[in-house]
N, C-alpha and C positions, 0 to 999 in steps of 0.2 A: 664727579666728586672732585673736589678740590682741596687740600691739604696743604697747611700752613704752621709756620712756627717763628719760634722769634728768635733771629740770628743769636748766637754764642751762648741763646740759653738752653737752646737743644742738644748743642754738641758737650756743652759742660755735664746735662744728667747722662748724658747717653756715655762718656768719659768718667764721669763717677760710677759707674755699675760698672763697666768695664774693669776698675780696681776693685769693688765687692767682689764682683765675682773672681779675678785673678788671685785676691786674698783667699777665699774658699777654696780653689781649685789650683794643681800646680799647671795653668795652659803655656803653652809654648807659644801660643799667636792668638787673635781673636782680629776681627774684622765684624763692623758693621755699618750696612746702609740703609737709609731709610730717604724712602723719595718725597718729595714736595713740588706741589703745584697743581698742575689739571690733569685727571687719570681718567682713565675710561675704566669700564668695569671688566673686571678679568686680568689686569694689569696687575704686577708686580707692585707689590707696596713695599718689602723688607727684605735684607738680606742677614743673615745670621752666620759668622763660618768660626768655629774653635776648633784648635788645635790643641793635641795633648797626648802624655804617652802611651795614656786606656782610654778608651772609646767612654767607658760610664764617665768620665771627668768631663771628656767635653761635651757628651751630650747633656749632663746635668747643669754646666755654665750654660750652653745656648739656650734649654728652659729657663732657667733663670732670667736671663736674657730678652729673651723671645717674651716671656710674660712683662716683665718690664715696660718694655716697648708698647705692647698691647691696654695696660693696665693704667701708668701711671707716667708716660713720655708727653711733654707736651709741645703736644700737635693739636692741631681744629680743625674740622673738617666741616665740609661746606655740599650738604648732596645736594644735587638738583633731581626732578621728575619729569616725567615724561608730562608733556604741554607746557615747559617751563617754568610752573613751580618751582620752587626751591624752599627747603627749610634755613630758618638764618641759623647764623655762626653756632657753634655750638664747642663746648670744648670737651675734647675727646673724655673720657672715664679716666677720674685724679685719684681713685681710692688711694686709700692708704696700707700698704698689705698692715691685716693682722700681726701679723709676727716681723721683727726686725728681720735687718738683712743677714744679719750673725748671728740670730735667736738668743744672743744676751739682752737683748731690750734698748741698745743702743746699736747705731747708725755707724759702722766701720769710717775710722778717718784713710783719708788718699793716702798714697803711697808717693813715690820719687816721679821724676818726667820722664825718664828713660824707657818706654812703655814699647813691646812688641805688638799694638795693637793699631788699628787704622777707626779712625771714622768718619763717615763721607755723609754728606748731605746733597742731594742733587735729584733735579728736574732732568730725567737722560729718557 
C-alpha cells in the first residue's frame, strides 16, 4: 500500500484538531505521526500520544484524534494485490462527522502558535 498526501495541507487539519481537541480537553502535550509512502502490511501507519492531568482527558482527546485521522485526514491510499494488480488512487473516507466538533453546530476557531504539541509527517 502506498499512502500520500499533499504537503501543508495535511499538517494544517491534522494542526486544526490538534486545537479542537486542546479547546475541549485541558492536555498538557499531544503529539502526532502519521506516516507516508510505501508500507508493507503489518506496518505502523499512526502514532497518537496525549498528555493530561486524568487519564479520561487524554484518552477522550486521542479518540477524538485517532477517529480524526481515520475518518476524515486527507491521505490516499494506493493498495496493490498479489499478481500486481492494483486498485487506482482512491481517496481515503471524507465523511463529514454528524455532529460538530463542539456539538454547537459550529466549527471551533484556532487558538494562538504557542502550541505544546508536535506534528510529523514521515516515510521512517
Amino acid at each position: 500500500m502506498t499512502l500520500e498526501h499533499y504537503p501543508g495541507m495535511a499538517e494544517a487539519e491534522i494542526a486544526r484538531h490538534v486545537e479542537a481537541a486542546e479547546q475541549r480537553w485541558p492536555l498538557l502535550g499531544v503529539t502526532v505521526v502519521h506516516r507516508y509512502g510505501r508500507l508493507e502490511p503489518g506496518e505502523d501507519i499512526v502514532l497518537v500520544v496525549t498528555a493530561a492531568a486524568h487519564r479520561q482527558e487524554a484518552f477522550a482527546a486521542a479518540e477524538f484524534l485517532m477517529d480524526f485521522l481515520k475518518t476524515r485526514a486527507p491521505f490516499w491510499k494506493q493498495v496493490e494485490y498479489a499478481g500486481g494488480k492494483r486498485l487506482g488512487r482512491r481517496q481515503a473516507v471524507r465523511r463529514r462527522a454528524r455532529r460538530s466538533l463542539d456539538g454547537s453546530g459550529r466549527r471551533p476557531r484556532g487558538g494562538g502558535v504557542n502550541r505544546p504539541w508536535t506534528s510529523a509527517l514521515g516515510a521512517f
